[in-house]
N, C-alpha and C positions, 0 to 999 in steps of 0.2 A: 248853746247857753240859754237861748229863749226857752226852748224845748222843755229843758230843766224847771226852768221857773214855773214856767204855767203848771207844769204837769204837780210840779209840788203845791203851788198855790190850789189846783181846785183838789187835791187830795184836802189840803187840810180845810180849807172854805166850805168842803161839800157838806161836811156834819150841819153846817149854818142853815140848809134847807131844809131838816126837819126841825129845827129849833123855830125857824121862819112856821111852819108848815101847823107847829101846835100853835104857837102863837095866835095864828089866823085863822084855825080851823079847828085845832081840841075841844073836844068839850068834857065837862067834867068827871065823865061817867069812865069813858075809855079813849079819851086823847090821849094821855100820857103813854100807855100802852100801845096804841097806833102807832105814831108821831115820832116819841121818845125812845123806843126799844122796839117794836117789831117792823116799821119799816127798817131803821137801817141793819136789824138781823136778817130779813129779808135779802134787802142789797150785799149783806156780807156771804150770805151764802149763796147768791146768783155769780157777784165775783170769784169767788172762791171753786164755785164750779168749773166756770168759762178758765177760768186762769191753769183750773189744773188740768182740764182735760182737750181745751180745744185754743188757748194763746199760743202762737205760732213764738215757740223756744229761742229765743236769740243763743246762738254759740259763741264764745264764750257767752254766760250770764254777764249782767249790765247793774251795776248800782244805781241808774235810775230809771229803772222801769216805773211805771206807775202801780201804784199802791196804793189800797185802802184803808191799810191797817200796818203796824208794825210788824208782823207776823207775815201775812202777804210780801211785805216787801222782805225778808229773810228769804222766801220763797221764790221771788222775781230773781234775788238776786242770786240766788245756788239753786234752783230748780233741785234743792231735796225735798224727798216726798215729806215726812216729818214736818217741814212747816206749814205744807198745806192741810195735815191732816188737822196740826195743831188748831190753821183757822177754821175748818172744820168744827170741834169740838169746845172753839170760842161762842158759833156761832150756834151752835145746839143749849151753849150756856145762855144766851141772849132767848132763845126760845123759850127757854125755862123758866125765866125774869119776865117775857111777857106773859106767862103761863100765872107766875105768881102776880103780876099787875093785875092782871083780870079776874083772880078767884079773892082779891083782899087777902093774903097771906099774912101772917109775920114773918119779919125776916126778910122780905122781897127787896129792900135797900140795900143788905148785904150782897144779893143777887146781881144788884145794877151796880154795885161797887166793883165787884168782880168783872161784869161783862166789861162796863165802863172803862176799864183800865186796859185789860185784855186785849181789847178794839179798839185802843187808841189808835188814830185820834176818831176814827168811825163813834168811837164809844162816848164821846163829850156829851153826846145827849142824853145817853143813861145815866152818865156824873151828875149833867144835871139835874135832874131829873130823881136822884139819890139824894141830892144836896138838900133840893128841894122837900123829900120827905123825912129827911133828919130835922130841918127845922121842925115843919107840923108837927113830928110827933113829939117833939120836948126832947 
């Protein structure tokens, strides 16, 4: 039962460290981008990796493996390829969103909506970070 708890506590806590991370380190130019969206696309697709090609498979699958993401955990828990591709091409979404943070794009909140939601709860940083550029722009 501990097992359980921790493992789901620092799934969903973890997003809090890049939220911590712009906080005390963004600056205005390319924190958000950093901080808010290509770190944890980074970490989504370093997990995403490790999980599909080298996490040693428990038999039967387990409902509480550790997860980063909604979609990873789909995948912890049926080891179908399908969902790992899915965070795959979550995580090439997030690259695109930091692709648009960095060139000033329009649109680029639709981007962090998507990834944001996509990569919940990994994505709460993007939401915010979306939330935050619906207000500025009116």
């Amino acid at each position: 039962m501990t097992y359980t708890i921790g493992i789901w506590l620092w799934v969903f806590c973890f997003p809090a460290l890049f939220l911590a991370g712009y906080r005390r380190y963004g600056d205005r130019n390319r924190g958000a981008a950093v901080w808010l969206v290509g770190l944890p696309t980074v970490a989504m697709l370093g997990w995403t990796t490790y999980c599909r090609f080298f996490w040693p498979k428990l038999h039967p699958p387990t409902w509480n493996a550790p997860a980063y993401t909604f979609v990873c955990w789909l995948y912890c828990s049926t080891y179908d390829v399908i969902w790992s591709n899915a965070a795959f091409l979550i995580a090439f979404l997030g690259a695109v969103a930091t692709v648009l943070i960095l060139q000033r794009t329009r649109g680029t909140k639709y981007a962090l909506i998507g990834f944001g939601i996509l990569a919940l709860p990994l994505g709460l940083p993007a939401l915010y970070e979306s939330s935050r550029r619906a207000r500025t722009d009116g």
